[in-house]
Every structure is written in C-alpha cells, then in structure tokens.
C-alpha positions in Angstrom: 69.9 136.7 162.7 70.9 140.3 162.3 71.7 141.1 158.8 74.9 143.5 158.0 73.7 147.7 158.5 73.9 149.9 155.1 77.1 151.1 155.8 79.1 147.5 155.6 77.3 146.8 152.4 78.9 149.7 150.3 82.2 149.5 151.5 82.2 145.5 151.0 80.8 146.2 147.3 82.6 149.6 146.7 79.3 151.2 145.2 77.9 154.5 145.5 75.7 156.0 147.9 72.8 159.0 147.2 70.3 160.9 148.8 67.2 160.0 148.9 64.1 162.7 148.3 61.1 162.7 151.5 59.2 162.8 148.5 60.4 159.6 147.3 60.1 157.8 151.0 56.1 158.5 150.8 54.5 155.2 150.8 57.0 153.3 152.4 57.3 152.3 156.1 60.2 152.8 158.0 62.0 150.8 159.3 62.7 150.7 163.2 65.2 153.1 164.2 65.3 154.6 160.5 63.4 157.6 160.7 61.5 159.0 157.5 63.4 161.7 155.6 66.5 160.1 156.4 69.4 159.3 153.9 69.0 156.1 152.3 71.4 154.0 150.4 70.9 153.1 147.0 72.8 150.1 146.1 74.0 149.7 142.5 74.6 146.5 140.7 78.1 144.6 141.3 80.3 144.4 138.6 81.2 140.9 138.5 83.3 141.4 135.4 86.0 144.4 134.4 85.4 145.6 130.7 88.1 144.3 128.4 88.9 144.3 124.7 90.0 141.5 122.8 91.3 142.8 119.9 92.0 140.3 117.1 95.5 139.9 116.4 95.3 140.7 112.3 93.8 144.6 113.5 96.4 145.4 115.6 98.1 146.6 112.1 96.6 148.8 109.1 93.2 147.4 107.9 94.1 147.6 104.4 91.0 147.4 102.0 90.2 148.4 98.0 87.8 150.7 97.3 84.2 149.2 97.3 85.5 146.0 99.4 83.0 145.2 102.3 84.4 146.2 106.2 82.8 143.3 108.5 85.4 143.8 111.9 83.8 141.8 114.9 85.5 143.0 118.2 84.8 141.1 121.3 84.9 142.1 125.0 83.9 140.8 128.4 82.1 142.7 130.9 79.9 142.0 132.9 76.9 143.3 133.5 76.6 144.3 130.1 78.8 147.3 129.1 78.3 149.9 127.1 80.2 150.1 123.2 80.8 153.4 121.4 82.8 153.8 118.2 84.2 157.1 116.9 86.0 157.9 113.9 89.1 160.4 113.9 87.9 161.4 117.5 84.4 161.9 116.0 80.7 160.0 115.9 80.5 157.8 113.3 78.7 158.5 110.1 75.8 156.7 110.2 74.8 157.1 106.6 78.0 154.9 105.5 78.6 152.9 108.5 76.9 150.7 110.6 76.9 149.1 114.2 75.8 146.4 116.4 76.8 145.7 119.8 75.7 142.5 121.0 76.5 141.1 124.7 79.8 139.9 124.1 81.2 141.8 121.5 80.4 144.9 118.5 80.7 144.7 114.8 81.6 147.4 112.6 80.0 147.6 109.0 80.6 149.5 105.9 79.2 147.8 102.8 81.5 149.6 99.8 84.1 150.8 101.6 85.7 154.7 99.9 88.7 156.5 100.7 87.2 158.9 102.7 86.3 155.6 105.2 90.5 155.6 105.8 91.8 156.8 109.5 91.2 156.0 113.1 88.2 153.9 114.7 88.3 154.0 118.3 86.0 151.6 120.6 85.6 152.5 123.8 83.5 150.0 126.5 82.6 151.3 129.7 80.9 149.6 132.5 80.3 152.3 135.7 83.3 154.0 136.0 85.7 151.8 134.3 86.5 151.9 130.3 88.5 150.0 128.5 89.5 151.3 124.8 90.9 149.7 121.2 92.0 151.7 119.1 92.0 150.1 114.7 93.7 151.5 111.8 91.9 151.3 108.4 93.6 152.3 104.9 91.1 151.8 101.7 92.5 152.4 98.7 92.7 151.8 94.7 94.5 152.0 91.9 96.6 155.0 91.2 96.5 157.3 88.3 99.1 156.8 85.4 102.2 159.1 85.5 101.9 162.6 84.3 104.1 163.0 81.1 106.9 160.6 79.4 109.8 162.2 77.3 112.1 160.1 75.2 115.5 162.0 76.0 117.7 160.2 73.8 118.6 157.3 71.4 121.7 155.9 70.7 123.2 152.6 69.5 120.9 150.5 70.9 119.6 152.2 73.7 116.9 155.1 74.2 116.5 157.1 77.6 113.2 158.1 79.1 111.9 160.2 81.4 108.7 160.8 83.2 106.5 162.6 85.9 104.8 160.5 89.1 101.1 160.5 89.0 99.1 163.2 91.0 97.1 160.3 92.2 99.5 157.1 94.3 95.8 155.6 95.4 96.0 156.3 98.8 99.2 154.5 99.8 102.6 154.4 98.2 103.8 153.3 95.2 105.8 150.0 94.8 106.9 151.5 91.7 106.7 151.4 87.4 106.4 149.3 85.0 107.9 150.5 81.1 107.0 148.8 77.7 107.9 149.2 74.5 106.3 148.5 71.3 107.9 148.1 67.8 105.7 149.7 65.1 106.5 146.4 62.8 104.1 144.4 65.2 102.7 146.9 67.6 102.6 144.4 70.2 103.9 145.8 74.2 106.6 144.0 75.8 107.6 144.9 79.8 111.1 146.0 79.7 111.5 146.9 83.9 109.0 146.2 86.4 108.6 147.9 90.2 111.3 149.9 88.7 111.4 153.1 91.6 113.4 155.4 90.0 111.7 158.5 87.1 114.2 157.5 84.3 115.7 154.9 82.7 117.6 153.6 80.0 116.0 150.8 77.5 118.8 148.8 75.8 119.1 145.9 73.6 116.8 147.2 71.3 116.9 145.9 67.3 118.5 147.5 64.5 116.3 148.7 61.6 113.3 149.2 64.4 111.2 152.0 65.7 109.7 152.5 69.2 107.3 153.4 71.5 107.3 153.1 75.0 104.7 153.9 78.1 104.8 153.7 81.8 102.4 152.5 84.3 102.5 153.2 88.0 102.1 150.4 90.9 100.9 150.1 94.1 99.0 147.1 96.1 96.1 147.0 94.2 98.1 146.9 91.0 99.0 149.0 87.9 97.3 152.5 87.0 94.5 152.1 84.4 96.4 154.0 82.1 99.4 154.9 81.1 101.3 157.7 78.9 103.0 156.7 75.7 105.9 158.6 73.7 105.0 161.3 71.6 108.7 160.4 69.1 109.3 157.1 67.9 112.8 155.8 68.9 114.1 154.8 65.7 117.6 152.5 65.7 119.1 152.8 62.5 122.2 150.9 61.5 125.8 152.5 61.8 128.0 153.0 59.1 130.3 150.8 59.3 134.4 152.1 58.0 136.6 149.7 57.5 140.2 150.5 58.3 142.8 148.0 57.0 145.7 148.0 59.5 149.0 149.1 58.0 151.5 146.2 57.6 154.5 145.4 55.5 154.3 143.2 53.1 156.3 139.9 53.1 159.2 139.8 50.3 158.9 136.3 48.9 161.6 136.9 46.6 164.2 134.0 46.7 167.7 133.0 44.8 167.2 129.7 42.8 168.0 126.6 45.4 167.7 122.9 44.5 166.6 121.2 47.2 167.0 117.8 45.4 170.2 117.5 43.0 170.6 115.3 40.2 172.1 111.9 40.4 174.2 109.9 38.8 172.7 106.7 36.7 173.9 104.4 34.5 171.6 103.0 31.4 171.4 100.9 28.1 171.6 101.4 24.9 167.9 102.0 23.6 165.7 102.6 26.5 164.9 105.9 27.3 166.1 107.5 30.9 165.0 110.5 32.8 166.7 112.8 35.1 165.1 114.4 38.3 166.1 117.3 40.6 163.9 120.2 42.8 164.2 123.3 42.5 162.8 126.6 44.6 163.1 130.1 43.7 160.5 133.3 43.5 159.9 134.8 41.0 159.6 131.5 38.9 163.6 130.8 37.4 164.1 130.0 33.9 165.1 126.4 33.6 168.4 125.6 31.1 169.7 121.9 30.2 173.5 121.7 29.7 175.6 118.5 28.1 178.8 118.8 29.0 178.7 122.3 28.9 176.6 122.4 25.8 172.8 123.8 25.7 170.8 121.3 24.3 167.8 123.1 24.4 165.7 122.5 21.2 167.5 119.4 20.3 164.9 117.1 19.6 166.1 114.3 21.0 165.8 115.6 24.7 162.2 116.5 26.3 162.7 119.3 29.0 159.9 119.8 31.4 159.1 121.9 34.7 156.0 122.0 36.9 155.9 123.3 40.7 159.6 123.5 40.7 160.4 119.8 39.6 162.7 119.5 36.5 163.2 116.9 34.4 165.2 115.9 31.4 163.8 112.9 29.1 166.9 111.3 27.1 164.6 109.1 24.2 166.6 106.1 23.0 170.4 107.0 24.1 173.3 105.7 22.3 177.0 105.1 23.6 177.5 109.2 22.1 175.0 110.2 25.3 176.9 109.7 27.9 178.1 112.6 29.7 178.1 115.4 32.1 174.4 116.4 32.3 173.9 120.1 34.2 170.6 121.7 35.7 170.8 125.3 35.9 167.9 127.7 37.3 168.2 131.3 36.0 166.0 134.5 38.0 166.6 138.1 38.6 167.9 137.5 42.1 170.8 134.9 40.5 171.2 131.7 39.4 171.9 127.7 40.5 173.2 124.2 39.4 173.1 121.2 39.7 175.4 117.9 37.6 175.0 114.4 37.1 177.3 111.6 35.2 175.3 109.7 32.6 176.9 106.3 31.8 175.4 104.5 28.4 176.2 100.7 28.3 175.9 98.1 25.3 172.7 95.7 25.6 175.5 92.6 25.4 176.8 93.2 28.8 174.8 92.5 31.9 174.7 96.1 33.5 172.6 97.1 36.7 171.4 100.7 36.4 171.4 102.9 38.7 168.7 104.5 41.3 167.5 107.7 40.6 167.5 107.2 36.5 
C-alpha cells in the first residue's frame, strides 16, 4: 500500500515545515521521484495535550505569609509532551539566591525557605508547549508585626475620665492595621489592664477610672500578625482626685407646731365611797406644753395635800386619797398656754359605805 505524501501529513498534524540544507541530504538516498537538494519536511512532535494550569483554589487570593514563614506553592498543569515552566516575579526573573524552583512532569513548585518582605508582589507562571502558553498569575503578601505608634499625649482629665491622643506607627507591617489596643496602669499596683481593643480611631476617652488614683496609659498597634512589640506610655500621670463636695440645704419653711390646748378625752362623771381613793382621767393636746390647773367647784386646789395632780404626754390626772361625803363636787381640768386656754368638768358623787352603791366607769 501507498503510504500518505508529505504534504497530507502536515496539514492532518498542523505542524511546521522547513528547509532542508544539500549539505544536510549528504549521505542519504533519495527516494524515487524526490530528487536531492529538494525541500524536505521536517515533522515535529504532536501535541497530544494543550498546556493548562490548575491553579489551587486557596491561591487564587493574596498568599498571606509572616516574615521568616516557609513558601512551599505546588502548581500543577497538563501538557503533553512535556511543557515548558517559567516563573517571573513583578514581570522579572526570579531571584535565585532567595527562591527556588522545580518543575517536574506534571506540575512546578515554588520555594522560599524564610520568606521577607521584599518576597511580597506578583509571581507569574507561564507554561508553553510549541506555540501555545497558558499563564497563572499568584499574589503573595509577607508581612510582620508593626511598629508601636509614634507619640501619646494625655489631653485631659476630668471626673473620672482622661483623654488621649496619639500618632500611627511609621511602620503598619506590610498590610493594614486592624486597629489599637490602650491600657492603663494605676501606680498603686502598676499592673496594665486593656481598656479598648481594635479600637480604629487616634483618640479616645478612658472613663470609669477610681477616685484617689493615678495613671498611666500606652497604646499598641494591631494588624494580622498581632500587636506592635512596643508601645508608648504617658509622659503625665492622670491623677483623679476627689471633688469637693458643697452641701446646699434647700430653703423651706418651717412647720408651726404651735397649737391651742384641746382635750381630746374629757373627764367623766363617777360616783364613789367613802374611804377608797378615786382618780380622774382626761387628754389633753396643745404645743408649747400647757400648764395644767385643778379646780373644785371653782376652787384651785392646787397644793392641797389631799389631791395628787399629775401629767405625762398630755394625760392628766387627779388622785382624790380617801374622800369623804365633803368631796363631792364639780371637779374642772383646765390647760393654760400662750396660744389660750381649755376645760374640761366632771360631777363627783361620794356615797356612805352602808348603802349598796355601784360606781361609776371612768373613776
């Protein structure tokens, strides 16, 4: 059989075709109707497989790594026959003092052993395979702690509060900051407590701070590989001292207790006998306290030994010791003050010890 002539091979296989030097035909026989000299077509290999990338799916973002961290990013492809892998960095050839690469049949690693900052920015892998090139571009940020803030002020104390201020570091670490952190410290125990964390803003105000205290306070800056080393402290102590406190009475009239005597419980009438001794009871309320005066029938009998007058908490009472039939009477209470006076009678009946009497309530 008749195999297929030079010109159906390359347009089945799409490959190119050169000329070829007399001086390379020496040695070889032509073949029948291909005179020597004549152009000859020089097959290349088929590419069975297209170059193509497989790009992990946690480097399609930013690479994020800490200073001195190890970089070990394995990148497959496919290709086929073997293509060739290239990386640059920023558009140029990779430092070979710092980085390292291996490109194996089916994929290239990429190796830096401490990572710095100056490692940060673009890698670029390109794979080619004849004509064809397929690319991958990966993002890598390395960074570290950042530097404390420049300067803090205290601005201001007052009550309980002090306001600070400060500068952002020179240095954020090679990525942004997620923001401060503020302390304070008393001088009593010199111990640091965390007052706001992540806090974004330059100043703030500390309150709720204790009375008869002094204080110190220091920021730190954040970012994601934690808080500055460092951090600036107050050059003046906050010191909370305890207001004077002036007590102002409110102005208010006072209440006139001032009364008129007023029984509230009058005397009352009793009947007793002969030789027992009988009391008489009435209430009275008055302010200022009202001079209290025992009338007989009209008569004062104060002094008269034979009655026993006595007041406590405005009750009054009259003691008659052993009264005869000659004590019977009218018997009158009267309270005496500056604002006037009051009274109060009773009937005192005296009975014989041969009749059967009943005396009365109240004596």
């Amino acid at each position: 059989m008749e195999g297929p002539t030079a010109p159906e091979v390359a347009s089945e296989s799409k490959l190119k075709v050169e000329d070829v030097n007399p001086a390379d035909a020496d040695g070889t026989q032509a073949s029948p109707g291909r005179e020597v000299g004549s152009p000859v077509a020089q097959l290349l290999p088929l590419i069975e497989e297209y170059p193509k990338i497989w790009l992990p799916r946690a480097l399609r973002q930013t690479y994020i790594r800490k200073v001195g961290d190890t970089v070990n990013l394995l990148i497959p492809f496919q290709g086929k026959p073997r293509p060739q892998a290239t990386w640059t960095h920023n558009g140029c050839a990779l430092d070979a003092s710092r980085v390292s690469v291996r490109n194996g049949e089916r994929d290239s690693i990429l190796f830096i052993r401490e990572a710095q900052r100056a490692d940060s920015g673009r890698y670029q892998l390109c794979v080619q395979l004849g004509g064809l090139e397929a690319t991958a571009t990966i993002d890598i940020l390395v960074i570290e702690r950042p530097g404390p803030p420049q300067s803090i002020k205290l601005v201001d104390v007052w009550g309980l509060n002090a306001t600070l201020e400060w500068t952002p570091p020179q240095d954020t670490g090679n990525t942004v900051l997620l923001g401060y952190t503020v302390q304070k410290a008393d001088t009593k125990s010199g111990l640091w407590f965390t007052v706001l964390e992540r806090y974004h803003r330059t100043s703030c105000i500390v309150s709720n701070l204790i009375v008869g205290n002094s204080y110190a306070f220091r920021v730190f800056a954040e970012n994601q590989c934690g808080l500055s080393e460092t951090a600036p402290i107050t050059a003046d102590l906050a010191h909370i001292q305890k207001a004077a406190t002036v007590y102002k009475s409110k102005g208010f009239a006072q209440h006139d207790f001032s009364e008129a005597p007023k029984f509230t419980q009058p005397l009352a009438d009793c009947t007793t006998i002969t030789g027992y001794d009988t009391q008489l009871f009435c209430c009275v309320r008055a302010s200022p306290r009202p001079k209290i005066i025992w009338l007989k029938n009209k008569m004062d009998i104060q002094g008269n030994p034979k009655y026993r007058a006595l007041s406590h908490l405005g009750v009054c009472s009259l003691e008659i010791r052993k009264p005869g039939p000659f004590d019977g009477g009218i018997y009158t209470c009267k309270a005496v003050n500056a604002l006037g006076e009051a009274s109060v009678d009773c009937r005192v009946d005296v009975k014989g010890k041969g009749r059967r009497t009943t005396v009365a309530s109240g004596c």
